[in-house]
C-alpha positions in Angstrom: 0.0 0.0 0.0 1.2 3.3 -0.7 0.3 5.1 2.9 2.5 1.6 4.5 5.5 3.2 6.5 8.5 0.7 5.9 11.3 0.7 8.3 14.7 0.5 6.8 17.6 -1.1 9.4 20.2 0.4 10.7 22.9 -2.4 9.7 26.4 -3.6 10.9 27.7 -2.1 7.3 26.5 1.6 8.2 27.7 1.8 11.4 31.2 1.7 9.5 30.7 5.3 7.6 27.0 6.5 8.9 26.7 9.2 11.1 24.1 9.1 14.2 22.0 12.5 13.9 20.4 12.8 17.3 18.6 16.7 19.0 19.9 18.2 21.5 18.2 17.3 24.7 20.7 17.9 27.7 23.6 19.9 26.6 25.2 19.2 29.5 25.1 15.1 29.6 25.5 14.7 25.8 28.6 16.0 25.5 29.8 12.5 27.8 27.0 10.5 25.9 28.7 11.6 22.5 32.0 10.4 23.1 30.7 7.1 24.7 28.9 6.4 21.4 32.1 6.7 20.2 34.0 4.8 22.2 31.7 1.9 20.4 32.5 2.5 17.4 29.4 5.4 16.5 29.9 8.1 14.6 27.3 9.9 16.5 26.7 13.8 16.4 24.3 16.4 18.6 22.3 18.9 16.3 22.4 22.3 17.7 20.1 24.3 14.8 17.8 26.8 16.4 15.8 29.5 14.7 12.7 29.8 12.5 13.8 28.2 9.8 14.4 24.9 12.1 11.0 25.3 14.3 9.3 25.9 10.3 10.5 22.2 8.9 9.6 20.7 11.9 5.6 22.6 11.6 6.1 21.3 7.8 6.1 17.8 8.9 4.9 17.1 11.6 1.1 17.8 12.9 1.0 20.7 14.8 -1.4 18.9 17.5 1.7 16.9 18.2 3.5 18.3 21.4 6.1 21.1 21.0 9.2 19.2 21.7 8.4 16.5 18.7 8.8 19.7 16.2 11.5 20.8 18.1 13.7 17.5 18.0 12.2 16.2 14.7 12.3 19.4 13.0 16.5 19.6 14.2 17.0 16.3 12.3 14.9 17.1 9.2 16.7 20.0 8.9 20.2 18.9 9.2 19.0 16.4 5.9 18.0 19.7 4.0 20.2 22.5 5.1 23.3 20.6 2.8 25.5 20.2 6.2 25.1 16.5 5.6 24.7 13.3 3.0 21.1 12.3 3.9 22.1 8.7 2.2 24.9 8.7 4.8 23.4 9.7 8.0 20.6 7.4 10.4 18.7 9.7 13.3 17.9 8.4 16.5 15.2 9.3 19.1 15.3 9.1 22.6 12.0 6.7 23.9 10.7 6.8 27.2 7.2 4.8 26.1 4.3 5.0 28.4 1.6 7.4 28.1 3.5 10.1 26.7 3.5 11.4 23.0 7.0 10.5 22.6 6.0 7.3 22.6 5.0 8.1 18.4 8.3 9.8 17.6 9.9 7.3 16.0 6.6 6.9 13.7 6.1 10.4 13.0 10.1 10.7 11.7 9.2 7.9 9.6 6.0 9.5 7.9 7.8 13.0 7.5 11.2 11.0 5.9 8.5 9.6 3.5 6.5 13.1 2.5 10.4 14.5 1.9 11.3 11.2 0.0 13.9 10.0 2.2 12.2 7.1 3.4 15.8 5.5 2.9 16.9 7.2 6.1 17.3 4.7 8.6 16.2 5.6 12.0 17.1 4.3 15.5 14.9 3.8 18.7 17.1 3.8 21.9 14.5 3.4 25.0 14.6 1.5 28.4 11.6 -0.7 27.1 13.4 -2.0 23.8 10.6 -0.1 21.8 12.4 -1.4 18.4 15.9 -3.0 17.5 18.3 -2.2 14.6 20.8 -4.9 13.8 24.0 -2.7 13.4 23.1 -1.0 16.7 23.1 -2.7 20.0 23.0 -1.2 23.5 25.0 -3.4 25.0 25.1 -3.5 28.9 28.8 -2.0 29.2 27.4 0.8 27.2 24.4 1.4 28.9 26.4 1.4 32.0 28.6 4.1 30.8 25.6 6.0 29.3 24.0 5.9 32.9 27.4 7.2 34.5 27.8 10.4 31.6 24.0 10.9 33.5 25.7 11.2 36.8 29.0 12.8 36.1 27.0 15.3 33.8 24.6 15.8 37.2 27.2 16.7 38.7 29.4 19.2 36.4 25.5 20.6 35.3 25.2 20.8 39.5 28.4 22.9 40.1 28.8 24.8 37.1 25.2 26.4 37.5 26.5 27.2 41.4 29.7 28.7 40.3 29.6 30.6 37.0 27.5 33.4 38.2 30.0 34.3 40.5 33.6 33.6 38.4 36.0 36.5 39.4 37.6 35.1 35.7 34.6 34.8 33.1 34.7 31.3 31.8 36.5 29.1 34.4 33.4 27.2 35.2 32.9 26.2 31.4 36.6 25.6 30.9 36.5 23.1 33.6 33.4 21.4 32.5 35.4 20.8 28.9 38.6 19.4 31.4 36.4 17.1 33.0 34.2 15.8 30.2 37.7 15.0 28.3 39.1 13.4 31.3 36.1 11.2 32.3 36.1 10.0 28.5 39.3 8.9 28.8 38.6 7.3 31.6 35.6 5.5 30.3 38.0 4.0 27.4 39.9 2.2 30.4 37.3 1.1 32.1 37.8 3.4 34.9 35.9 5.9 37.0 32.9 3.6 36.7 32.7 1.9 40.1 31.8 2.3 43.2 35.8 3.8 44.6 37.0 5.4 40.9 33.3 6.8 41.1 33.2 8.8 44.2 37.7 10.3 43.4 36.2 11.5 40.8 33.1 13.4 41.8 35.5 14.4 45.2 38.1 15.5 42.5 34.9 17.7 40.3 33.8 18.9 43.5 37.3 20.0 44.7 38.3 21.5 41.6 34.9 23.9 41.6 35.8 25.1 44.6 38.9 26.0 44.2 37.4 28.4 41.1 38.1 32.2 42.8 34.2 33.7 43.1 33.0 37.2 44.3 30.6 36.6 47.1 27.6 38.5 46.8 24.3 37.6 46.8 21.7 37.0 43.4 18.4 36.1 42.7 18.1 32.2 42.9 15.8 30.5 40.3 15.0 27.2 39.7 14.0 25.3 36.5 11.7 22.5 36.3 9.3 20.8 33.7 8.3 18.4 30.8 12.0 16.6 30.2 12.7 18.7 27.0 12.0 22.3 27.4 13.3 21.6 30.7 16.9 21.4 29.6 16.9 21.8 26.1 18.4 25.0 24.5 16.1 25.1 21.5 12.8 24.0 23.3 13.1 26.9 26.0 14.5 29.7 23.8 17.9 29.7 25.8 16.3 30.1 29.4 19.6 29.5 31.3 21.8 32.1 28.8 18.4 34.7 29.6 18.2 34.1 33.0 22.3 34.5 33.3 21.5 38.0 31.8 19.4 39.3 34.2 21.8 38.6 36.7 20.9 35.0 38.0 21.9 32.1 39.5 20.0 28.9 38.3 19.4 25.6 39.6 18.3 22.7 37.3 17.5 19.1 38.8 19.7 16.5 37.3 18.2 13.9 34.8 18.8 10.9 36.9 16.2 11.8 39.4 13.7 11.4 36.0 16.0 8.1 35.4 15.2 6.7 38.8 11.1 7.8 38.4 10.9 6.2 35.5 11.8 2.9 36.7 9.9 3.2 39.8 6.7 3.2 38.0 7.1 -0.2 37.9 6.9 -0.3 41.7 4.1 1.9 42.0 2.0 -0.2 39.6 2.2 -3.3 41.6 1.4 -1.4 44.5 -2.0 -0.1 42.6 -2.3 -2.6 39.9 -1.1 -6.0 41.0 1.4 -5.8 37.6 3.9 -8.4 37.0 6.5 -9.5 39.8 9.0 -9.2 37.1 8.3 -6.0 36.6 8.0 -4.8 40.1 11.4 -7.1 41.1 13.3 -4.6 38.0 12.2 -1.6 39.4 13.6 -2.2 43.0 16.7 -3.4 41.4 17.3 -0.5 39.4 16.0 2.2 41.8 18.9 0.0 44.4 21.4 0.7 42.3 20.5 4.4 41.3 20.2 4.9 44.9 24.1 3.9 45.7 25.0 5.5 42.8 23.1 8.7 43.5 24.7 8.6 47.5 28.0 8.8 46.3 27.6 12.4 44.3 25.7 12.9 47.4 28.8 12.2 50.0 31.2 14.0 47.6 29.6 17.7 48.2 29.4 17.5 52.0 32.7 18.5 52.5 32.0 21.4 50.6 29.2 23.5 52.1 29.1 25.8 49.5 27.7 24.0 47.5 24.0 22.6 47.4 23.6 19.1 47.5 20.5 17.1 45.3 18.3 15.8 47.5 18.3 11.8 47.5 15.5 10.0 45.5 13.6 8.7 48.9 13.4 12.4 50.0 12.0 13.5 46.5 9.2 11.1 47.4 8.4 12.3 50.5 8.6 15.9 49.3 5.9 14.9 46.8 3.7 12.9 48.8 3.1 16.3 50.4 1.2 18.0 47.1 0.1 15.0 45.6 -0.1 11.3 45.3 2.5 9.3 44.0 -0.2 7.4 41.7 0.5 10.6 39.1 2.6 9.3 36.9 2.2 10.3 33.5 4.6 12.7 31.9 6.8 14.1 35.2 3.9 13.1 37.3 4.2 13.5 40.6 8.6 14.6 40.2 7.5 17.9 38.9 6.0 18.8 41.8 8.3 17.0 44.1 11.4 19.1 42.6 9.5 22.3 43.4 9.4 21.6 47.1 13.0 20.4 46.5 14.3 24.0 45.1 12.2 25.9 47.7 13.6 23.9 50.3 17.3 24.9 49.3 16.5 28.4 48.7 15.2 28.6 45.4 12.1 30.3 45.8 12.1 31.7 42.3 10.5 28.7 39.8 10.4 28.9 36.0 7.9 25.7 35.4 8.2 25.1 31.8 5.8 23.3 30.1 5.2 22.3 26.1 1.7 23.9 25.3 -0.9 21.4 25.5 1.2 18.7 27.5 -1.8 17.7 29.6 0.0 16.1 32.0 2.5 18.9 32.8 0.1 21.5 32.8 -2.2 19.4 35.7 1.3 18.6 37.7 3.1 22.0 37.2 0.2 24.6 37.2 -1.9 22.4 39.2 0.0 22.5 42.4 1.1 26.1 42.6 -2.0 27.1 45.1 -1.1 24.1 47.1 2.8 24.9 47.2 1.6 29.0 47.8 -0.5 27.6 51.1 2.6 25.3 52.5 5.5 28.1 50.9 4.1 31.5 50.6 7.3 32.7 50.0 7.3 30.3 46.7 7.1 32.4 43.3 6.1 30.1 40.7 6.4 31.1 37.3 4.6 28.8 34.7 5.7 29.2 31.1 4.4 28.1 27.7 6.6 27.1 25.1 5.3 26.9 21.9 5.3 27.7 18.0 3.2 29.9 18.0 4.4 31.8 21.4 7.0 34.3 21.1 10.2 34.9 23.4 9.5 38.4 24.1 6.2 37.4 25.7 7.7 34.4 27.5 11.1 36.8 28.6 8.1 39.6 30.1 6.8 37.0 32.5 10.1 35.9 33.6 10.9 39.3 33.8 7.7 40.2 36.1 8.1 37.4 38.4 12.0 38.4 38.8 10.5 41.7 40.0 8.9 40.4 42.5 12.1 38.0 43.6 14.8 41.1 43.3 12.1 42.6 46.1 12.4 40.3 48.3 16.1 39.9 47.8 16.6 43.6 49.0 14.3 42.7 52.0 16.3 39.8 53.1 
């Protein structure tokens, strides 16, 4: 039939001379995951195309009921086929699957359909999810990869953690990211040893990370603290939130972002939390305690590292995210963020960061009832919380989205001079 979809493998002979298109989701983590691909043989890139023209290929192709981040992500990849930066018969793109109710879950399909309206159905293109969504013969996530994909998640926690707490204050502009670039080198290195991975290589080197940011000279004054949550994309994605770390950095900010393996470690304890509601599987429930176990001692050691630096704010552990949540809303939320979004809220107000930025794609039904939902509840337990919710869309423009940030720093810079 002529509407059929066919999907074209990935094969062992491609992986020799192909390169791995995937959008930029967490700046901070990918440059590790890059290099890791590598390490296996994967000639595997990060788009970084912003701008109209990107956002307009994306609205080309793809429905514009779908969510915001799938023309974001999609539209970087279907762009980087056109723009004449790349072969397209020498290039696969891969998307990043969570599965569940989410609209990511169609990602991979909705690639498919726009490579076939553009004529490059010959484009292969890769699935790499948790829940083995789809398998390509000439890629395989092996267990020692995933292993050093899950560390780049914790070492890039942890240089996202301290860079963010540093920068703004640099006597030297640019310490913070030059350090980042020593470390990610350093750490890949490493990786192609086989070291820094367990549990006594791990925590040297997030005591070395920590003891090198502190040793970065910093003026000590005091800043508007603001924190970002939201749906997984705009959350730390450049593109998706119109550059809300670079804006808030102008208006003279310090910013705290919760690290991706806090999302890591909710998604697998859905698992749990369906047996406890829905009787599911005891293979399913007996994988989620095993990898919420090992999360949990991986997640202690980045933990341990920054007590002997005060200075620095420590990530709450995973059990503490739960309690912090259980005090908004039940833990049975679980689509999109669920019940994390709000948890991480309580989290940065807890530590000081009053000031929230809650991005959300427009129309992300779940976000909007987890993020815009509990702001009365959090104003009744916090009332010195100032949450700002923000709408990131195609049709929404920066200007408007930059005035509401603006007003509700207003209101923080207030009660900074009060303080």
């Amino acid at each position: 039939m002529d509407n059929e979809i066919t999907k074209v493998d990935f094969t062992l002979e491609m992986k020799r001379d192909y390169v791995i298109l995937a959008p930029d989701i967490f700046p901070m983590h990918m440059k590790l995951l890059r290099k890791v691909f590598a390490l296996y043989g994967y000639n595997f890139e990060v788009l970084h195309y912003q701008g109209k023209q990107v956002i307009d290929t994306g609205l080309k192709y793809v429905h514009n009921d779908m969510c915001y981040p799938a023309v974001c992500a999609i539209g970087q990849q279907l762009y980087a086929l056109t723009c004449g930066d790349y072969d397209p018969h020498k290039v696969a793109l891969i998307q990043f699957q969570t599965g569940g109710g989410c609209r990511a879950s169609n990602y991979i399909k909705l690639l498919r359909k726009a490579l076939k309206n553009m004529g490059m159905e010959y484009v292969p293109v890769i699935s790499l999810s948790f829940s083995s969504m789809e398998k390509s013969s000439g890629f395989k996530l092996t267990m020692p990869m995933l292993y050093k994909g899950i560390m780049s998640l914790v070492y890039g926690d942890m240089l996202m953690l301290l860079k963010n707490q540093v920068k703004p204050y640099e006597v030297e502009p640019g310490s913070a990211d030059s350090l980042v670039d020593k470390w990610v080198d350093e750490l890949t290195d490493q990786f192609g040893r086989n070291r820094g991975l367990f549990r006594k290589g791990m925590r040297r080197n997030l005591s070395r990370i920590a003891e090198d940011f502190s040793k970065i000279p910093v003026h000590k004054e005091k800043k508007v603290k603001v924190g970002i949550v939201g749906e997984i994309y705009v959350k730390y994605s450049p593109f998706g939130n119109n550059n809300l770390e670079d804006f808030l950095a102008s208006q003279d900010c310090e910013v705290m972002v919760p690290g991706v393996l806090g999302f890591i470690q909710y998604t697998f304890n859905t698992r749990i939390v369906d047996h406890s509601l829905y009787g599911s599987s005891r293979i399913s429930l007996f994988i989620g305690k095993f990898t919420e176990y090992l999360a949990r001692r991986i997640e202690r050691n980045m933990i341990d590292a920054l007590k002997a630096y005060p200075q620095f704010t420590a990530p709450s552990s995973f059990e503490k995210l739960q309690e912090l949540a259980d005090e908004v809303i039940h833990r049975g939320v679980k689509m999109g963020e669920g019940w994390l979004l709000p948890a991480e809220m309580v989290e940065l107000i807890h530590n000081g960061y009053n000031n929230i930025v809650c991005a959300q794609p427009f129309g992300c039904l779940p976000n909007h009832i987890v993020g815009k939902g509990v702001i009365r509840t959090l104003k009744e337990l916090y009332p010195d919380s100032n949450v700002c919710p923000i709408d990131y869309d195609a049709g929404a423009t920066k200007v408007n989205q930059e005035n509401r940030i603006k007003l509700m720093l207003a209101v923080a810079k207030e009660q900074l001079t009060q303080d």
